[in-house]
N, C-alpha and C positions, 0 to 999 in steps of 0.2 A: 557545466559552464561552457557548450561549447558553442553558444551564441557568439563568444567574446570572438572565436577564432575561425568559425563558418560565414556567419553574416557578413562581415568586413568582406571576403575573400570572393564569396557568391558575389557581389555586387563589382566587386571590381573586375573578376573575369565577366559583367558582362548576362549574367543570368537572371533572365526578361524578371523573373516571377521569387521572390524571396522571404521563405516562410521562418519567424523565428519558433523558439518553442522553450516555453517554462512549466517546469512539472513539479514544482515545490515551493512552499511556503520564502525556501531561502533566508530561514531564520537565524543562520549561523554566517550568512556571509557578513562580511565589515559594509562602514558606509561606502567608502571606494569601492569594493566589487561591485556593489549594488549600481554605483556611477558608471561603472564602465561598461556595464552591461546594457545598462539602459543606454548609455551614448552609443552601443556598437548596434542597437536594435533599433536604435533611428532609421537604420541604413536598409528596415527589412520593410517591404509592403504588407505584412498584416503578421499577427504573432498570436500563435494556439499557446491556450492550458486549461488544462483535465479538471480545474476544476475552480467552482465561483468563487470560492477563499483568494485563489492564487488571483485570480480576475479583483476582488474588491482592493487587494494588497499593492496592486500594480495601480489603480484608478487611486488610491492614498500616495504613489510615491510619482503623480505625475504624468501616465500612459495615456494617452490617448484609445479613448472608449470605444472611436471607430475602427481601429484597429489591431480589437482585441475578440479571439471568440473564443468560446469555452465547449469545446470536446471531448467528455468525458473517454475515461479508457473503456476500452472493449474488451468483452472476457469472450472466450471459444466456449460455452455454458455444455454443451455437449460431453467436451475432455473432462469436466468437472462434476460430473454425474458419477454418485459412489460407486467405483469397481466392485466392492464387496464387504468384508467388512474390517478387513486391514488386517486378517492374520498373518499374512506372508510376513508383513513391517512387524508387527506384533511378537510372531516368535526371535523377526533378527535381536528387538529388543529386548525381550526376554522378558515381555509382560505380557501374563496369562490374561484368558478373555475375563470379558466381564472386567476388568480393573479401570477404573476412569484416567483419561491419560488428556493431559493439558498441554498444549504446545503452543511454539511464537515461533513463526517463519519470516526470516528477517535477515538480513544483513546483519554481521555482527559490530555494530556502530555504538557509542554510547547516548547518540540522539535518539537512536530505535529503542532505549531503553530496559534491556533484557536484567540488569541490576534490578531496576524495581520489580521486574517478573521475579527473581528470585528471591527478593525479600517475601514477597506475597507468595508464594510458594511455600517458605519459611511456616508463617501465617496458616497455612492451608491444612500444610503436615499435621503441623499440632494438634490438629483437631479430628485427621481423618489422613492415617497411615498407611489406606492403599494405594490414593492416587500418586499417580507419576506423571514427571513432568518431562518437557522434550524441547531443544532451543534447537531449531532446524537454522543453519545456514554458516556463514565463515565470512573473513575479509582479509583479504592479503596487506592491508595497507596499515591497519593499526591492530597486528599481533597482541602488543600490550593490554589491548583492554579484555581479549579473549583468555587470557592470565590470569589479568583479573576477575572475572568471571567462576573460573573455575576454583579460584583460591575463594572467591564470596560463597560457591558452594560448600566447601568443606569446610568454613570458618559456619556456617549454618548448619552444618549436621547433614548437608543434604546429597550426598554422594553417592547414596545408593537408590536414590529419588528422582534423581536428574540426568538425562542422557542429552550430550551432545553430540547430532549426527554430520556436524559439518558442510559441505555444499554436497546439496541433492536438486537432482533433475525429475524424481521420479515423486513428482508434488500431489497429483490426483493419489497414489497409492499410499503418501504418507498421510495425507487428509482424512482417507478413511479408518485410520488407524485410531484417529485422535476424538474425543470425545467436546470440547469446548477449545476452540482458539481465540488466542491472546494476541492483540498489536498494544504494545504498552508504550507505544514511541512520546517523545518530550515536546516533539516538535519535523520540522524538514517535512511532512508529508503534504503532498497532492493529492490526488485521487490511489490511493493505497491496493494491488493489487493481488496480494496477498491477503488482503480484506475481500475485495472482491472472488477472488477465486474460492473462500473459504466458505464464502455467503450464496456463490453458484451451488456449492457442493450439497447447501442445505446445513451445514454446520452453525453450533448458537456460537455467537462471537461476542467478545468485551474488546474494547476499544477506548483510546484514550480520546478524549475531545480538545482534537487541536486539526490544523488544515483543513482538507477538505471531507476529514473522516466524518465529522456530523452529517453531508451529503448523503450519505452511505447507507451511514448505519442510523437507526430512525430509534432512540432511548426507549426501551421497552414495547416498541413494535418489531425492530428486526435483529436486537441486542442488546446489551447495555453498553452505556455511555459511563467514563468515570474522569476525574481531575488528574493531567497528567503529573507523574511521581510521585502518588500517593498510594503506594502499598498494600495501605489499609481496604481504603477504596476498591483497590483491584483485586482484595484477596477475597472481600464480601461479595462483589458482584460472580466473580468465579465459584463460590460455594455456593452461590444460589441457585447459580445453572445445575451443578454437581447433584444438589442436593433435592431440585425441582424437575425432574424432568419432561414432565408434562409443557411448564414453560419453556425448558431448553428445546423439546421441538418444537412448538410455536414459532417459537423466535427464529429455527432456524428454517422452518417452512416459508415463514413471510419472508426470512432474507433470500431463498432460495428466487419466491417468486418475484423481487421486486429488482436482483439483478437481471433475469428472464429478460423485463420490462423496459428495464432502464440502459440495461450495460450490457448489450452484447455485442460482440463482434461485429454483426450486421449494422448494427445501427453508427458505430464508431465510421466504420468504411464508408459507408453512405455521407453522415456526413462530412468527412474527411474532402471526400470523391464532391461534393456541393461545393466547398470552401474551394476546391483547388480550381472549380470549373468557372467560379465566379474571378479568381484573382486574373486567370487567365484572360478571361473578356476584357476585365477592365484595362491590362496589360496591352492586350489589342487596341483598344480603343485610343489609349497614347504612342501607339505605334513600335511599339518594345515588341512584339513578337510577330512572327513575318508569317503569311498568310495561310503555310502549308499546315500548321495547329488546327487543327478543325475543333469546333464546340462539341 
């Protein structure tokens, strides 16, 4: 949210060129944020989001289509090239090779959904004892629900099935670790990059279809797609990655090459570096920016 309290503040000290930026759906804000955001982004000459959902969502509540562009994220496709084959993570968790291992890297939010990953995990068990499951990440802010969590593990059986590693920086090494990754979010997402990094990595990914995740991920070209909070759904699409692997790398070859393609680093900078060169000119051209800016 901090449109509400950069934009305002850029324009009043005075700052030629004022870019705003929206990265989510904002499917939990009230009507009032939604107002006040939009009345503090009046104040901006052009406003980025990563992605065309967030783009049709703002054109439905009102924005102005001139100045609105949509700049996907950018992944370093390089750092996200498998190290190896994740024994290091492998032995810290104390699953032997060969064991298929399911994970969701995620904020620990109740929008990102990690309940319904454990219901479908539930699901998954029952039918097939060796996989193991991994909820990568933490939040300082709503302790409560990471409580809960771990009580919906053991109220599941699933305590010696499920590891949570809490906040890790060390994402490329944990990716190689994991065999199929899970985004089972409800909603909030933009262009998701933890999706994306997973899908540099060559990894098959399931995905909820909400935001700008259908951008992404392409329904039985670069993953499967399922109905967010349905368990069921996500427990089926993940044992078929599990159980097919012929298709799980397919899946994760095409997603590999079609971040390559679409979402790299380079291409975000580039055009980032276009948008900023153009707001500039036109800032020149009303005489907001004094002569020494060169093009």
């Amino acid at each position: 949210y901090p449109n509400v309290f950069a934009v305002p503040a850029a324009r009043l000290a005075g700052v030629p060129v004022t870019i705003g930026s929206i990265r989510d759906i904002g499917d939990t804000y009230t009507y009032w944020q939604h107002q006040v955001q939009k009345h503090c982004l009046r104040m901006a000459d052009h406003i980025v989001v990563n992605a065309e959902a967030i783009k049709r969502d703002l054109l439905q509540r009102g924005y102005d289509a001139k100045r609105l562009s949509v700049i996907p994220n950018g992944i370093d496709c390089e750092r996200f090239r498998l190290p190896g084959n994740g024994e290091s993570v492998r032995r810290e968790w104390n699953i032997p090779p060969g064991v298929p291992v399911v994970g969701v890297l995620a904020r620990l939010l109740r929008i990102k959904g990690q309940d319904v990953f454990l219901r479908a995990a539930a699901l998954i068990a029952s039918a097939n004892p060796h996989v193991r499951f991994v909820i990568v990440g933490d939040n300082n802010i709503d302790q409560q629900y990471k409580e809960e969590l771990k009580e919906l593990t053991r109220r599941l059986g699933l305590e010696d099935r499920v590891i949570f590693t809490g906040f890790r920086m060390d994402v490329p090494d944990l990716l190689a670790a994991l065999s199929v990754v899970v985004s089972p979010s409800l909603g909030l997402e933009g262009l998701s990059n933890s999706l994306l990094e997973s899908m540099a990595t060559g990894l098959p990914v399931v995905a909820t279809r909400v935001g700008g995740t259908p951008e992404i991920v392409e329904d039985g070209e670069s993953g499967f797609l399922v109905p967010p909070g349905d368990p069921n759904a996500l427990a089926a699409a993940i044992s078929r990655l599990l159980q097919d692997r012929m298709t799980a790398k397919r899946l994760g070859q095409s997603a590999r090459r079609q971040v390559l393609s679409r979402y790299s680093l380079e291409q975000a900078v580039a055009s980032t570096e276009r948008l900023y060169h153009d707001l500039l000119l036109q800032a020149r051209h009303k005489g907001r920016v004094k002569e020494r800016v060169r093009s």
